[in-house]
MDAnalysis code that builds the backbone (N, CA, C; Angstrom):
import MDAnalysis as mda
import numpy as np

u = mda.Universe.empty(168, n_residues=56, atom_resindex=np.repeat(np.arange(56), 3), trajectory=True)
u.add_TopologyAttr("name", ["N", "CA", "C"] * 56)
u.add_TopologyAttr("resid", np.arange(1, 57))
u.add_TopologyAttr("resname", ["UNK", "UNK", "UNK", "UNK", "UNK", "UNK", "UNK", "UNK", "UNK", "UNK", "UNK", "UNK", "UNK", "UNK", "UNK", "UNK", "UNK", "UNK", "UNK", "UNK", "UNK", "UNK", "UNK", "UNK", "UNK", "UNK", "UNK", "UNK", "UNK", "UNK", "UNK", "UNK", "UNK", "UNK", "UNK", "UNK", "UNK", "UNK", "UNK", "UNK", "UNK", "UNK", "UNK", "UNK", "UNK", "UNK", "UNK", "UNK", "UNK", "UNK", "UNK", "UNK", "UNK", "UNK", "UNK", "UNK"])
u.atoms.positions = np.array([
    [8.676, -23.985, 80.376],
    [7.684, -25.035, 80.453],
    [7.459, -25.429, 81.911],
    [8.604, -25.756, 82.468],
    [8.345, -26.019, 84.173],
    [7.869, -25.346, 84.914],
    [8.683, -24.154, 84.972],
    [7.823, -23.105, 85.700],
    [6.585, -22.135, 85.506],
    [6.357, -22.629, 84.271],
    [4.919, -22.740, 83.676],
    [3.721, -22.801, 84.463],
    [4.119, -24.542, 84.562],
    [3.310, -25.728, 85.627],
    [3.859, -25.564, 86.799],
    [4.278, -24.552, 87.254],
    [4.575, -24.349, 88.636],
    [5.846, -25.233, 89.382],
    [6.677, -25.467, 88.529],
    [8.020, -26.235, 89.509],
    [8.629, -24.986, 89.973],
    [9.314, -25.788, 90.599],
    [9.867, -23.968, 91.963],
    [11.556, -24.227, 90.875],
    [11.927, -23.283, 90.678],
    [13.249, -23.025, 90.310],
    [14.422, -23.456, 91.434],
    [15.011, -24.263, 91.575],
    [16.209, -24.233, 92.679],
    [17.654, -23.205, 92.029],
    [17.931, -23.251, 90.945],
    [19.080, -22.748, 90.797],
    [18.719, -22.937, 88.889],
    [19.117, -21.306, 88.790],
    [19.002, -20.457, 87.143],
    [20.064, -21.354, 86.783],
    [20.199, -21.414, 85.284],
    [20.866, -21.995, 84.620],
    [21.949, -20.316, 83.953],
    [22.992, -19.678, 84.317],
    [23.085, -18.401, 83.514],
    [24.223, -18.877, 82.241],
    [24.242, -18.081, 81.487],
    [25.559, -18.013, 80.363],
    [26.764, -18.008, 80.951],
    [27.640, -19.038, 80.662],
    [29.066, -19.076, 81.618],
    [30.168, -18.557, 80.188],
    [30.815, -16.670, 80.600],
    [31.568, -17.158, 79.828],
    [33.383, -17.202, 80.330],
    [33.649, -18.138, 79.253],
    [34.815, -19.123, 79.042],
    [35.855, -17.894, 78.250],
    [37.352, -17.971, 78.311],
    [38.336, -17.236, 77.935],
    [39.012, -18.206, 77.049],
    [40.247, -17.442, 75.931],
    [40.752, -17.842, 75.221],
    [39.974, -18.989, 73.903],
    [40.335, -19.948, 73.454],
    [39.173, -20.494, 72.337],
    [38.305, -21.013, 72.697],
    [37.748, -20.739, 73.980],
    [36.498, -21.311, 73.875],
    [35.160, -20.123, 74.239],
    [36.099, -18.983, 73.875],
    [34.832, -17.747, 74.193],
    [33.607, -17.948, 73.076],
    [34.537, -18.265, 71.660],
    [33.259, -18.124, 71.062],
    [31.976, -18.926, 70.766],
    [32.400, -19.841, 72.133],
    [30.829, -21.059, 72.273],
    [29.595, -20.938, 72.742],
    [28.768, -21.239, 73.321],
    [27.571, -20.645, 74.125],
    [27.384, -21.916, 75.308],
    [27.729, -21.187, 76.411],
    [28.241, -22.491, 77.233],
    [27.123, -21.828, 78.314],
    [25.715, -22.917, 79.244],
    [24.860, -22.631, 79.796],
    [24.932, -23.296, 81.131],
    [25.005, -23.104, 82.680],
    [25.235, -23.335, 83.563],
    [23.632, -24.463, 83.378],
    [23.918, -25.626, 84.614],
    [22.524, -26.266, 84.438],
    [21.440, -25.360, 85.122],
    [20.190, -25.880, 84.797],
    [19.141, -25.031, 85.521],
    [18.578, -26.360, 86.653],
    [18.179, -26.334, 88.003],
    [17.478, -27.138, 88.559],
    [15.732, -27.049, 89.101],
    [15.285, -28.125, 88.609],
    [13.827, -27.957, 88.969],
    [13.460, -28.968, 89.637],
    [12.287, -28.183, 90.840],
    [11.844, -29.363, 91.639],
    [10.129, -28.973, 91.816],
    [9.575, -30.090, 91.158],
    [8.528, -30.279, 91.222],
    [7.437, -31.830, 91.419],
    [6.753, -31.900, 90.374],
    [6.024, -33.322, 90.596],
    [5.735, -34.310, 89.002],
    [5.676, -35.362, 89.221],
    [6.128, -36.515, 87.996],
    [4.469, -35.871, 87.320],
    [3.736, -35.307, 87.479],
    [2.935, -34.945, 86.609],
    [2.731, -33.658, 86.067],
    [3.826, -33.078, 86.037],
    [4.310, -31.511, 85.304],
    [5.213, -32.112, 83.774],
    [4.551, -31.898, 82.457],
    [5.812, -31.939, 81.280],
    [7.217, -32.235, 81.613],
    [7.777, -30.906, 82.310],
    [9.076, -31.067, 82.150],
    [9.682, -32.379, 82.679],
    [8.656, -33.381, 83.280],
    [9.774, -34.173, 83.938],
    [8.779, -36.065, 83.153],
    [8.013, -35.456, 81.770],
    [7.388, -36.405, 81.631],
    [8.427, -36.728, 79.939],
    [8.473, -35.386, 79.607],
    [8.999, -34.911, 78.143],
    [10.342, -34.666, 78.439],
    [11.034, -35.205, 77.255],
    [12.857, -34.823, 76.986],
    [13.032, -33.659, 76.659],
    [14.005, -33.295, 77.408],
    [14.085, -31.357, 77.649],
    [15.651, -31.215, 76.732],
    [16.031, -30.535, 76.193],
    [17.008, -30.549, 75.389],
    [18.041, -29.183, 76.042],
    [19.163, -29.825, 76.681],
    [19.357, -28.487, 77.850],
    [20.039, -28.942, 78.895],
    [20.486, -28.214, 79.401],
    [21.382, -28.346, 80.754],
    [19.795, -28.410, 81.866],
    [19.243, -28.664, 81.713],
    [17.898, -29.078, 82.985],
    [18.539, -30.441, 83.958],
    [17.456, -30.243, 85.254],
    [17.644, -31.394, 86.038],
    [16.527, -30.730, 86.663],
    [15.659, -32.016, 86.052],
    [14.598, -32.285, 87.103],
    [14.199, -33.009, 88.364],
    [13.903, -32.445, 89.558],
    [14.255, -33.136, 90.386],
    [12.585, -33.493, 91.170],
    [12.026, -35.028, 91.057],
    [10.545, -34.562, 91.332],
    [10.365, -34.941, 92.905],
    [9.430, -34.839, 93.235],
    [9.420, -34.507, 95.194],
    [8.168, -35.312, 95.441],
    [7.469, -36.129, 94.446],
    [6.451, -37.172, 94.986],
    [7.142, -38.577, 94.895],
])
């Protein structure tokens, strides 16, 4: 959705995986976005390791 509307990606969010009982979870590094208070992602609740970061 963000980078959709053009927010610049600062840092991918990738799959982190974890050893012993917690391999079989789905564990997601955060993703960071920096863009402007009139792009969705930073108007709408994002469900997710996101951080929006806006620059106006």
């Amino acid at each position: 959705m963000g980078k959709n509307e053009g927010a610049e990606v600062l840092i991918v969010g990738k799959v982190k995986a974890l050893n012993d009982q917690l391999n079989s979870g789905f564990y997601i590094q955060p993703t960071l976005l920096k863009g402007t208070n009139t792009m969705r992602v930073f108007q709408e609740e994002v469900f997710g390791s996101v951080i929006a970061l806006p620059t106006n």
